[in-house]
C-alpha positions in Angstrom: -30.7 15.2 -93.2 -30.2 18.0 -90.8 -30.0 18.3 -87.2 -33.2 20.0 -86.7 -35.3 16.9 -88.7 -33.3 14.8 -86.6 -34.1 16.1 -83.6 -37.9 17.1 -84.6 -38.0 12.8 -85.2 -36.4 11.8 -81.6 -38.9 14.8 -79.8 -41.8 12.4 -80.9 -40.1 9.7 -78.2 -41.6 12.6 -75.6 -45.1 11.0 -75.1 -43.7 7.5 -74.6 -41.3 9.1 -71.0 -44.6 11.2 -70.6 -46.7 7.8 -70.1 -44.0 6.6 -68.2 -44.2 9.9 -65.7 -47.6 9.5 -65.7 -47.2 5.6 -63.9 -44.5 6.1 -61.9 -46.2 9.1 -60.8 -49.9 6.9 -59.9 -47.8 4.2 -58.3 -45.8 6.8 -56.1 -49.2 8.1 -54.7 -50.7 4.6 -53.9 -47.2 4.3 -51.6 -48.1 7.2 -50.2 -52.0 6.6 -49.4 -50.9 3.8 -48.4 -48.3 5.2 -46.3 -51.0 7.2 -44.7 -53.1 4.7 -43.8 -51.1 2.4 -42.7 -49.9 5.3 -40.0 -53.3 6.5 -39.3 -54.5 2.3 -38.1 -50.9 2.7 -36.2 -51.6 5.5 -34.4 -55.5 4.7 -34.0 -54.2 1.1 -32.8 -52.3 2.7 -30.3 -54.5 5.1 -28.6 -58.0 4.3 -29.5 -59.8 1.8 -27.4 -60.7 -1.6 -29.2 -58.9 -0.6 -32.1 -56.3 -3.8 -33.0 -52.8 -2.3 -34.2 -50.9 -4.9 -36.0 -47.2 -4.8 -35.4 -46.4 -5.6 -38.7 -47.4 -2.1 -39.5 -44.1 -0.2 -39.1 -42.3 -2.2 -41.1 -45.0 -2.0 -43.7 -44.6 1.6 -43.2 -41.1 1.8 -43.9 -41.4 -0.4 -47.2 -43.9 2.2 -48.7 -41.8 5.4 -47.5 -39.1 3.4 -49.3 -40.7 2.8 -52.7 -42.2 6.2 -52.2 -38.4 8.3 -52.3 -37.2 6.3 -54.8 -39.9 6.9 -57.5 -40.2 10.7 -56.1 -36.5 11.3 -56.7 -36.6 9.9 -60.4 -39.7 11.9 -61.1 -38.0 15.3 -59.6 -35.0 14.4 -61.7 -37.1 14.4 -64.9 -38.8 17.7 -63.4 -36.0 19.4 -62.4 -36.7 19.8 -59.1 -33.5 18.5 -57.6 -31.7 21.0 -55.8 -28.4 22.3 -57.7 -26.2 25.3 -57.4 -27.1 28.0 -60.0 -25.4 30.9 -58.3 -22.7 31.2 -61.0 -25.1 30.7 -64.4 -25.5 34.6 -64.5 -21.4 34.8 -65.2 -20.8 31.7 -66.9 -21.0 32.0 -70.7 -23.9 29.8 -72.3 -21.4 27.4 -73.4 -19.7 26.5 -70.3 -23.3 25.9 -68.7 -23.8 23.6 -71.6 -20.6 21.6 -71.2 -21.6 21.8 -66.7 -25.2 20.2 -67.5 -23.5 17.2 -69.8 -21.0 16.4 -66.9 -23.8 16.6 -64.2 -25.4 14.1 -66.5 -22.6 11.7 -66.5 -22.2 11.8 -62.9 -25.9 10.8 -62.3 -25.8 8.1 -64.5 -22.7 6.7 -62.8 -24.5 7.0 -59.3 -28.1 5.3 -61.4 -25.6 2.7 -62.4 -24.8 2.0 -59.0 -28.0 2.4 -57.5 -29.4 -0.3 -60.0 -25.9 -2.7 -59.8 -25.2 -2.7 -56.2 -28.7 -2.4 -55.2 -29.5 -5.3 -57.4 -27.0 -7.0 -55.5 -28.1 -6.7 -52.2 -31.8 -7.6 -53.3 -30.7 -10.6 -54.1 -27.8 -11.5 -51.7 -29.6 -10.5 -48.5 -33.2 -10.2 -49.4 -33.7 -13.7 -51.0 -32.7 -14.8 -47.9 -34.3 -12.8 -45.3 -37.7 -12.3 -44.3 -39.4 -9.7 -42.3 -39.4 -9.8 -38.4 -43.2 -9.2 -38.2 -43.7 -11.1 -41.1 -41.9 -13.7 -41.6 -43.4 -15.3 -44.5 -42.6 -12.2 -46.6 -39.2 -12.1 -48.0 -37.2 -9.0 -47.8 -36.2 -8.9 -51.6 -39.6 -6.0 -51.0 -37.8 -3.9 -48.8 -34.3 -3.9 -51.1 -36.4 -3.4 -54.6 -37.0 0.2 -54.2 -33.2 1.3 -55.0 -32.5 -0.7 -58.6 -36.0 -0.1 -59.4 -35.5 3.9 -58.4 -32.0 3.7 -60.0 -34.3 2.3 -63.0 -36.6 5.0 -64.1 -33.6 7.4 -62.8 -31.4 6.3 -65.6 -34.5 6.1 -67.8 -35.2 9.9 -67.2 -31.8 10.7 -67.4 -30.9 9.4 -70.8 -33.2 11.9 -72.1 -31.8 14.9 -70.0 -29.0 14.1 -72.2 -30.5 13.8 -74.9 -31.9 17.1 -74.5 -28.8 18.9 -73.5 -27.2 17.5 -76.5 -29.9 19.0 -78.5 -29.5 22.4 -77.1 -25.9 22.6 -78.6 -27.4 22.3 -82.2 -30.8 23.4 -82.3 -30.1 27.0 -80.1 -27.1 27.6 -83.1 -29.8 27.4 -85.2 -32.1 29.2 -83.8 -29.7 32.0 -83.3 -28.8 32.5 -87.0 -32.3 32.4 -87.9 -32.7 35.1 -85.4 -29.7 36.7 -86.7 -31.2 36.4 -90.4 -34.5 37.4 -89.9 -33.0 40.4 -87.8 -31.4 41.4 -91.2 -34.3 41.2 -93.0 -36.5 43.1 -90.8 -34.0 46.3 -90.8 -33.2 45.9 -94.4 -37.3 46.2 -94.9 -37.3 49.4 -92.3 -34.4 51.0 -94.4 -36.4 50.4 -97.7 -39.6 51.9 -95.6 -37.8 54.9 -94.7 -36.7 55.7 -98.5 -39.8 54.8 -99.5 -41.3 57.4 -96.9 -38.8 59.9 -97.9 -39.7 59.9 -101.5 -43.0 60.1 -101.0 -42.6 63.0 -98.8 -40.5 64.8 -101.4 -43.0 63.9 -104.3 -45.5 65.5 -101.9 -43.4 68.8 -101.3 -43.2 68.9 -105.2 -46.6 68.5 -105.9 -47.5 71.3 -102.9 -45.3 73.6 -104.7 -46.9 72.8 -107.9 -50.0 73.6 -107.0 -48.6 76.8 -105.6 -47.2 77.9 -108.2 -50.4 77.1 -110.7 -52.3 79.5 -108.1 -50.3 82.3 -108.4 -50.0 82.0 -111.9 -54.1 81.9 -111.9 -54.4 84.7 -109.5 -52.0 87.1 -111.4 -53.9 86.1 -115.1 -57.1 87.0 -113.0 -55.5 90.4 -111.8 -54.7 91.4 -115.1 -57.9 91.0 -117.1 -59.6 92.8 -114.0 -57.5 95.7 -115.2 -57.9 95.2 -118.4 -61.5 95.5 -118.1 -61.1 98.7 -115.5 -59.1 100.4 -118.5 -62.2 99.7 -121.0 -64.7 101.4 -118.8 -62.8 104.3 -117.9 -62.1 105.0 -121.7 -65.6 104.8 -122.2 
């Protein structure tokens, strides 16, 4: 089997992380309607007559914000839209970027891993046990979740990063000696054009002076029965 029926398999995998985007995506604006509504009854609770503003809304506030980055940042990682230093791709050869985009890989997976580890940890340790000032039947476990659930669909999105850079490594080879082949093929047809077009023109220059000759042969037939006829009537 080779690589590119490999690979053409594993690219059908695509839809399942595009549902997933899709998700993590809805849930990341409901934090942030939320978000905004939450603020907007702060604010209106807080200056508008008549108007009760909770106090449990900050820290509401700061829970959504929370849940908000974290699925944000695992979305921009499958997006791309992290910010990274490309000032030296231009004058780095294609392989080297290659090998630079693997090892950024493994250092995000080591910081997913402890994002989803040590965040786990401290859901657990501190939030099972806590509560919220303002709330205080609500345990803080919600406030800690964001970071291993973050770290979550981080690592998710990340695992195929890599799978894609590792892909590149084989599939642009391939591409490249097809390229290279089909290059080949295209000047080996123009060569065969060119002779082709040369022969024809030189058939064509041999047929012109055919013709040429035929005509001059035909006019100087024609010139000499004209005299021949001229002789007859002056002997007569």
């Amino acid at each position: 089997m080779s690589a590119v029926t490999v690979f053409s398999k594993l690219d059908k995998s695509k839809k399942v992380f595009d549902i997933i985007e899709y998700w993590v995506e809805q849930i990341a604006k409901a934090f942030l309607v939320g978000t905004i509504f939450v603020t907007c009854w702060k604010v209106a609770g807080r200056y508008v007559p008549g108007v009760p503003g909770p106090a449990w809304t900050e820290e509401i506030i700061l829970m959504f914000m929370s849940y908000m980055a974290m699925l944000a940042a695992a979305l921009a990682l499958r997006r791309g839209a992290h910010v990274r230093m490309v000032i030296l791709d231009p004058v780095l050869p294609k392989k080297v970027i290659k090998v630079l985009d693997l090892l950024v890989d493994v250092g995000v997976t080591f910081f997913c891993y402890i994002l989803i580890t040590v965040g786990w940890t401290y859901t657990m340790a501190i939030g099972a046990v806590g509560s919220f000032i303002t709330m205080p039947d609500v345990s803080l476990v919600w406030r800690f979740l964001p970071i291993p659930l973050g770290g979550f669909f981080m690592l998710l999105f990340n695992i195929e990063l890599i799978y894609k850079h590792i892909k590149v490594f084989f599939v642009e080879d391939i591409n490249e000696e097809i390229a290279d082949s089909s290059k080949a093929d295209s000047n080996e047809a123009d060569s065969s054009e060119v002779d082709s077009g040369e022969a024809n023109s030189r058939s064509d220059k041999i047929d012109d002076i055919g013709n040429k000759e035929d005509d001059f042969k035909g006019d100087s037939i024609n010139g000499s029965e004209e005299n021949v006829k001229e002789g007859n009537s002056n002997g007569l």
